[in-house]
C-alpha positions in Angstrom: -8.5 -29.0 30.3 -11.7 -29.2 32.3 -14.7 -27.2 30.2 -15.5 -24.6 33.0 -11.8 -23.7 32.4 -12.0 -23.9 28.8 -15.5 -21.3 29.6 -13.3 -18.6 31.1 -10.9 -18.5 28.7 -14.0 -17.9 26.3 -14.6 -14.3 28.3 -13.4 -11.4 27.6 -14.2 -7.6 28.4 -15.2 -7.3 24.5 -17.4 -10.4 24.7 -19.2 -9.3 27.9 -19.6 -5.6 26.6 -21.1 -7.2 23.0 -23.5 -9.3 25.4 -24.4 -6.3 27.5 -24.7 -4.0 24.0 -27.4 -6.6 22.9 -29.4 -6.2 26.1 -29.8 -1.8 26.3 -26.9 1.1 27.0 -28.0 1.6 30.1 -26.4 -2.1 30.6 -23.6 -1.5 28.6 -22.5 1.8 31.2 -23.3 -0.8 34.3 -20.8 -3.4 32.9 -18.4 -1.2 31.1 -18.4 0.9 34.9 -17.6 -2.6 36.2 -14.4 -3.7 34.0 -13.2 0.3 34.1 -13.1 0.3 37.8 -11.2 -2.6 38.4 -7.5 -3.1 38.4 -7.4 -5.8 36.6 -10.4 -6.4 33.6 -10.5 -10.3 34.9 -11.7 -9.2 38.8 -15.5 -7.7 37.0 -16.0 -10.8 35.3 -18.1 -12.8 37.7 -20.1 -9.6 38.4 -20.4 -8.7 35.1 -21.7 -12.7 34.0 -24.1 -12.4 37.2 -25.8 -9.3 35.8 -26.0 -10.3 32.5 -27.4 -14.0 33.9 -30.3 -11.9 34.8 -32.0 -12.2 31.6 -32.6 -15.4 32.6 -35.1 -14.5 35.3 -36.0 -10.9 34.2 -36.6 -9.1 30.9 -34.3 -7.5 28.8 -36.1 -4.2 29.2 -36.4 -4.9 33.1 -32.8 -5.4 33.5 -31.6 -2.2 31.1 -34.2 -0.2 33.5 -32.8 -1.5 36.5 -29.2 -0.4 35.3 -30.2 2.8 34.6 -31.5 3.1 38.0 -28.1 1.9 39.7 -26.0 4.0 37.2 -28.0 7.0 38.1 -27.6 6.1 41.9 -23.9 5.1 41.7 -25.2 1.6 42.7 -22.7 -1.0 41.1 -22.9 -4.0 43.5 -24.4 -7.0 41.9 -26.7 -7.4 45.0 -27.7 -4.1 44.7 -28.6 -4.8 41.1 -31.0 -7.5 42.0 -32.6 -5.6 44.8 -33.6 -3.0 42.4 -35.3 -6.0 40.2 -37.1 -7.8 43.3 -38.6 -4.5 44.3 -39.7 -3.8 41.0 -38.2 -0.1 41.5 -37.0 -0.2 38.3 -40.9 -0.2 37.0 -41.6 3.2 39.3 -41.5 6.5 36.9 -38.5 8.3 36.5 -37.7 10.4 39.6 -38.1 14.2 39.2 -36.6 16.7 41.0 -39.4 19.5 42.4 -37.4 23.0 43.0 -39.8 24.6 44.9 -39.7 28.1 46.4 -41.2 28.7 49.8 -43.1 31.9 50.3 -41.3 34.7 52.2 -44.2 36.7 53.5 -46.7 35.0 55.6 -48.1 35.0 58.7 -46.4 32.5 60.4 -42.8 33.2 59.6 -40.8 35.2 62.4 -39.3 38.2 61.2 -35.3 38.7 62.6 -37.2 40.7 65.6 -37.8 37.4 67.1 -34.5 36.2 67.6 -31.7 37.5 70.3 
């Protein structure tokens, strides 16, 4: 048997999830989301060796940031993945969400008066 056929009988969802375990959590959810989702556990395998082929151009660190990132924004397309790492949006701070109230009483606001 040719080797790159011997190589995929060498994956398996337990494999990739021990490989993405050694890089951060925040990968582990990305490629556990990836062989969940699928119908079959053999469909997410390509995606899931792209993502964790990363580390091979970006840091550990970088790559469990950028996860965390997609995970949070429901972003689970490989592409999507890299975009976030080119950018370098997974080095921006953590979004937080401002709940801010708008005063009621001023000047400029219309009372109901002004409408018909």
């Amino acid at each position: 048997m040719p080797k790159a056929h011997l190589a995929q009988h060498k994956v398996s969802p337990g494999r990739l999830k021990n490989q993405a375990k050694a890089i951060g959590p925040d990968v582990l959810a990305w490629v556990t989301h990836q062989l969940t989702t699928k119908a079959h556990p053999e469909q997410a395998y390509r995606v899931c060796l792209g993502a964790l082929g990363l580390t091979r151009q970006y840091s550990a660190e970088r790559l469990n940031q950028a996860c965390r990132r997609a995970n949070r924004h429901k972003l689970f397309r490989l592409q999507q993945l890299k975009n976030i790492l080119t950018s370098h949006l997974d080095q921006l701070p953590e979004e937080t969400t401002v709940h801010s109230t708008l005063p009621q009483s001023h000047e400029n606001i219309r009372g109901p008066h002004s409408f018909h």
